[in-house]
C-alpha positions as CSV (number, residue, x, y, z in Angstrom):
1,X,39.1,9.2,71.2
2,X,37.1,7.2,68.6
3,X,38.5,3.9,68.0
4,X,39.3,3.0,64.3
5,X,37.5,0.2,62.7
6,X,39.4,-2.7,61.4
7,X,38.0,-4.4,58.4
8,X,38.1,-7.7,57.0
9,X,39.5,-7.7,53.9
10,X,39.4,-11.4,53.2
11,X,35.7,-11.6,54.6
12,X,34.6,-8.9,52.2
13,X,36.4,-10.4,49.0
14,X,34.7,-13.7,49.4
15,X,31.1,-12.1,49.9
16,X,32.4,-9.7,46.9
17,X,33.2,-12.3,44.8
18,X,30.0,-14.0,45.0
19,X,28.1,-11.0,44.1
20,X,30.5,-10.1,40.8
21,X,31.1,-11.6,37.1
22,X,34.6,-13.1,37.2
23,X,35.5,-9.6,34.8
24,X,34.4,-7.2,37.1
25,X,35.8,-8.8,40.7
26,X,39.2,-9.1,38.6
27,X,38.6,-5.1,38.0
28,X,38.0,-4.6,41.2
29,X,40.8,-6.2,42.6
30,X,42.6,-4.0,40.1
31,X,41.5,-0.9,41.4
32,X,41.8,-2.1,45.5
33,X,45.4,-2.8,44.4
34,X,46.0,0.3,42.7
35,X,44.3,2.7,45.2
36,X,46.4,1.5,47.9
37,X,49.3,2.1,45.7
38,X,48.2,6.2,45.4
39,X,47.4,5.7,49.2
40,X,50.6,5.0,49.9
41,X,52.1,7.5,47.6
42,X,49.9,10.6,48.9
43,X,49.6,9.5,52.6
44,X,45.8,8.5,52.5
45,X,44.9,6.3,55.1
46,X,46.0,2.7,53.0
47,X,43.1,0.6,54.9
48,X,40.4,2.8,53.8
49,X,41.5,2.9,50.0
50,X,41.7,-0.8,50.1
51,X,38.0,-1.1,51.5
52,X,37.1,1.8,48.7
53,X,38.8,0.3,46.2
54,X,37.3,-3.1,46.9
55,X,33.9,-2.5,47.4
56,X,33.6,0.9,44.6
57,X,31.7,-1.7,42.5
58,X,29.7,-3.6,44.6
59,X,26.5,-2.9,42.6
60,X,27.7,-3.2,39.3
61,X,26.7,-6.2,38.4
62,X,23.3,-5.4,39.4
63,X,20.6,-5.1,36.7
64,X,19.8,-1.9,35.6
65,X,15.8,-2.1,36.1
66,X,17.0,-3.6,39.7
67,X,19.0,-0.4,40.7
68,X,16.4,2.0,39.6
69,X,13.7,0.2,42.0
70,X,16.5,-0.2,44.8
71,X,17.4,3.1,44.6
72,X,13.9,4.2,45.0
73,X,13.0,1.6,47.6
74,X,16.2,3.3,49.7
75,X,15.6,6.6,48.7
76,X,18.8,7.1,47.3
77,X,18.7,10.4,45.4
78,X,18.8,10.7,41.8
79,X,19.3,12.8,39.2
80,X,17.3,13.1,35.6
81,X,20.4,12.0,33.8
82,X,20.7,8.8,36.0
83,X,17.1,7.8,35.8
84,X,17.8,7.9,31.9
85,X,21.5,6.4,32.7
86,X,20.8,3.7,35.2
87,X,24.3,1.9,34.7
88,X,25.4,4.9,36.4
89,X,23.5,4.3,39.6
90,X,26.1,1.3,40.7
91,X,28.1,4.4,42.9
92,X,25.4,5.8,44.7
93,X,23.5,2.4,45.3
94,X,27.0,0.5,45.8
95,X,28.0,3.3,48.8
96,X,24.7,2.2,50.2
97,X,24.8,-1.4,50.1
98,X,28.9,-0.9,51.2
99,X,27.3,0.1,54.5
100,X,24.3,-2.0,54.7
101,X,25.8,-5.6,53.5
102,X,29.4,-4.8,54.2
103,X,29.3,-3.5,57.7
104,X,31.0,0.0,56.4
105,X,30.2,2.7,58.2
106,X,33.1,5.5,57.4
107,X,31.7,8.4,55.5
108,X,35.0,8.9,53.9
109,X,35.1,5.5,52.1
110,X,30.9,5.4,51.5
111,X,32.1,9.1,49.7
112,X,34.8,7.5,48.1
113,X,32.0,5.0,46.3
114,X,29.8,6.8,45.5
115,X,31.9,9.4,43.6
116,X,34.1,7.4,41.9
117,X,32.1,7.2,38.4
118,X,32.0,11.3,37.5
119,X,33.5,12.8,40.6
120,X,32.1,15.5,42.1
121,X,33.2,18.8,43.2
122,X,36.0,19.2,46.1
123,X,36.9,15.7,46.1
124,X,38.5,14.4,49.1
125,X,41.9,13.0,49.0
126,X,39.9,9.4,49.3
127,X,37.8,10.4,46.7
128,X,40.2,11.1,44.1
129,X,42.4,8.1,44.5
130,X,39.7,5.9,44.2
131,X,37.9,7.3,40.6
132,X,41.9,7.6,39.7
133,X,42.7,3.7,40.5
134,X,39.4,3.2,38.8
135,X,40.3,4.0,35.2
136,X,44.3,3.5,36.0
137,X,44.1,-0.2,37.3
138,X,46.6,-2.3,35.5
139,X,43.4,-4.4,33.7
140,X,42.8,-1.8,31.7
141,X,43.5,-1.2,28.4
142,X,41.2,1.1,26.4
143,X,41.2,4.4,27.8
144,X,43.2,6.8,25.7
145,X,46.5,8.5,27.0
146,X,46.6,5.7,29.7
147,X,50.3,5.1,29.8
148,X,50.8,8.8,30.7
149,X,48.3,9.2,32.6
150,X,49.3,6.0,35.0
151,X,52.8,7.8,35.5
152,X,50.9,11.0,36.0
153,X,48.6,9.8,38.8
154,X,51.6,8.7,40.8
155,X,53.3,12.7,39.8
156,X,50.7,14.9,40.5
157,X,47.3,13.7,41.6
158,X,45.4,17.3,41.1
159,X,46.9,17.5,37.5
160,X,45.5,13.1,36.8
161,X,42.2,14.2,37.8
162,X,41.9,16.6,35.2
163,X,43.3,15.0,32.4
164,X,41.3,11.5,33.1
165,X,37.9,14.2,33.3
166,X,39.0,15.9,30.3
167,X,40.0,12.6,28.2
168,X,36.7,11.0,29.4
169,X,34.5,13.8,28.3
170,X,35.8,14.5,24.9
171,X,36.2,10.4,24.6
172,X,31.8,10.7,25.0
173,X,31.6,13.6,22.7
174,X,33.6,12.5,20.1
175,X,31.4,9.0,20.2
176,X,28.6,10.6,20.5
177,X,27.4,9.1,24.1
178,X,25.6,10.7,26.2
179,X,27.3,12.9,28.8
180,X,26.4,13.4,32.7
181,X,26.3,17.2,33.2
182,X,28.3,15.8,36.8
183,X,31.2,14.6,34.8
184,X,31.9,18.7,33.3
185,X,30.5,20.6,36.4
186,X,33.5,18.7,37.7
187,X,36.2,18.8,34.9
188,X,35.3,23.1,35.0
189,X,35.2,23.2,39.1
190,X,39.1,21.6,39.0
191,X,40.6,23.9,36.0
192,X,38.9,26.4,38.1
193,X,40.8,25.5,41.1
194,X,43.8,24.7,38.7
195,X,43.8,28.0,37.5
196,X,44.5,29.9,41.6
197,X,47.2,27.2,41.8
């Protein structure tokens, strides 16, 4: 049997912290907190949603020119709505650097990270707690529908998920933004899933 690994929390927040505007690492203190939270509430495993949560923005603060040319210097895939949306690129590229400059080697958490922007189809447990705690965390203020939605999360994950995709997308329509064809494929894959409940 496989022995689990034990990370160090308190290790990676230092590192973390150097690597973070003071905005963000509060954010992503936010969003460790709050993941653990669902962790608990689901029965995820609570040490890897702490790691997720923790290190789900690791790149963020990273220029945007500077994530295109790491992703390509990695050979991180990417898609013709990222190469035009770099900002974007923090998930994929943070997963990586999780594993490279935090030590984390757990597919599950490096998933977790690098979905946690637009989702993806047949999220994992992991990965749905993690983009959840992301726009949830108690720091944030902005999203619409946020009070419900908080209650919601901790109710009914399945039924969160689609109303944070959903809010999000018609939130980028509505402003005219433009929209990563990830973010629907996603919304339409759960209401299709919703819909054999």
């Amino acid at each position: 049997m496989k022995e689990e690994r034990v990370y160090d929390i308190k290790k990676m927040r230092r590192k973390l912290q150097r690597e973070l505007d003071e905005d963000r690492y509060i954010h992503t203190l936010g969003v460790m907190d709050t993941a653990a939270c669902l962790a608990m509430r689901y029965g995820a495993p609570v040490d890897k949603a702490l790691v997720a949560g923790l290190l789900h923005d690791c790149a963020k603060c990273i220029p945007n020119d500077k994530k295109l040319k790491l992703c390509k210097k990695y050979r991180i895939k990417m898609t013709p709505f990222e190469l035009n949306a770099p900002f974007l690129l923090h998930a994929k590229l943070g997963a990586y650097l999780a594993k490279k400059d935090y030590g984390v080697e757990d597919k599950e958490i490096l998933s977790a990270i690098a979905c946690h922007t637009t989702g993806k189809p047949a999220m994992s447990l992991l990965d749905k707690i993690v983009f959840l705690a992301d726009y949830i965390e108690p720091g944030r203020s902005k999203a619409p529908n946020l009070a419900e939605i908080r209650s919601l999360a901790f109710m009914d994950l399945h039924r969160a998920l689609i109303r944070v995709l959903a809010d999000t997308l018609e939130y980028l329509y509505a402003s005219g933004q433009p929209v990563d064809p990830m973010t629907r494929e996603v919304l339409d894959y759960y209401l299709t899933e919703d819909d054999a409940y």
